[in-house]
C-alpha positions, -999 to +999 in steps of 0.1 A: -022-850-675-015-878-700-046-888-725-062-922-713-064-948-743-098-941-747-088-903-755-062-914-773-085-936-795-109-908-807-086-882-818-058-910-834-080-911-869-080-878-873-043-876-867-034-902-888-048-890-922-026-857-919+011-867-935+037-882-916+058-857-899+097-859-907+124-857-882+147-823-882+177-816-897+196-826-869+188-860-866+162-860-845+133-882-841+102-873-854+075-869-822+048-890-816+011-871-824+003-883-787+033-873-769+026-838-786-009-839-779+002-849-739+030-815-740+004-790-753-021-804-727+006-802-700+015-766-713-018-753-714-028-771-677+003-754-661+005-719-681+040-722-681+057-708-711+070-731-739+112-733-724+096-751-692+083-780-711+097-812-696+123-828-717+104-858-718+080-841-745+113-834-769+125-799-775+094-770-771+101-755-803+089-791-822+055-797-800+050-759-807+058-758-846+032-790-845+006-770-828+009-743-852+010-768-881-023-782-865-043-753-862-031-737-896-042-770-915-074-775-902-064-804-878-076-790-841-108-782-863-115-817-872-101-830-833-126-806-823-155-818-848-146-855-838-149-849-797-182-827-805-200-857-818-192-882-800-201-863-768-234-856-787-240-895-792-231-900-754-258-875-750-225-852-730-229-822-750-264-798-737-279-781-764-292-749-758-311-726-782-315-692-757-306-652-764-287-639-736-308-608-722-274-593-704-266-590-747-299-575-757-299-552-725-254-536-735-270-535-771-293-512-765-274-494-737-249-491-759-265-477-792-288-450-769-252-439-754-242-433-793-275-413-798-268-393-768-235-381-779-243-377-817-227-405-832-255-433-835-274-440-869-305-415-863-276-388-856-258-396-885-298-397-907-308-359-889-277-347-901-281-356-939-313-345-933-309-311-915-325-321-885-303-326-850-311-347-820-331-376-813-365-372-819-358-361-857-376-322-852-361-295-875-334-277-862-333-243-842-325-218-867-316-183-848-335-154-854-324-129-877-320-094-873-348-085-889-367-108-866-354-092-835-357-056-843-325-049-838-307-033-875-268-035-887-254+002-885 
């Protein structure tokens, strides 16, 4: 799906302060920011791999070298910043300021797991300590012979 004008007129600034891009070394002509733009939408939309692209979008190894040149330079960053606020302004964008519970709930799931099989941080603290298990009491120590009555012949 091709980017309407108005698409096309948000993200063009951005694009246009990057340098220009060259053509190859084969004589090819350099490709337009929007016709790249339109190939990686198309690729990503369809989930096709990169040889499918249609030829109308140039070669796949150009619009993909671009995409990597994009994200490496900070350029999908400032598309992304761009589209962000000016959703905000069109009052698009729903802030929310909320903890997920279904987070809080595997957290702590999750670190009483690790207790249970000796490998959380209170396991880890009895053992420096010399005491074992969770609720931090001194470990069993057997009972020596002594103890028992019994003596070594």
């Amino acid at each position: 799906m091709p980017l309407t004008d108005a698409q096309w007129a948000r993200v063009a600034p951005v694009l246009s302060e990057r340098s220009p891009v060259r053509g190859s070394a084969r004589g090819e002509r350099p490709l337009d920011d929007r016709d790249v733009l339109d190939a990686i939408a198309w690729k990503f939309q369809t989930g096709l791999p990169w040889g499918r692209l249609p030829e109308k979008y140039g070669h796949w190894r150009g619009v993909y070298d671009r995409l990597r040149t994009w994200a490496l330079d900070g350029t999908w960053e400032r598309v992304f910043i761009v589209l962000l606020g000016q959703a905000d302004v069109n009052d698009d964008v729903a802030w929310v300021d909320e903890a997920d519970a279904t987070v809080v709930r595997v957290r702590q799931i999750a670190a009483r797991a690790r207790e249970a099989a000796g490998t959380g941080r209170q396991a880890a603290a009895d053992r420096q300590s010399g005491t074992e298990g969770n609720s931090g009491a001194l470990r069993p120590v057997p009972p020596t012979a002594q103890q028992t009555g019994h003596t070594a012949d």
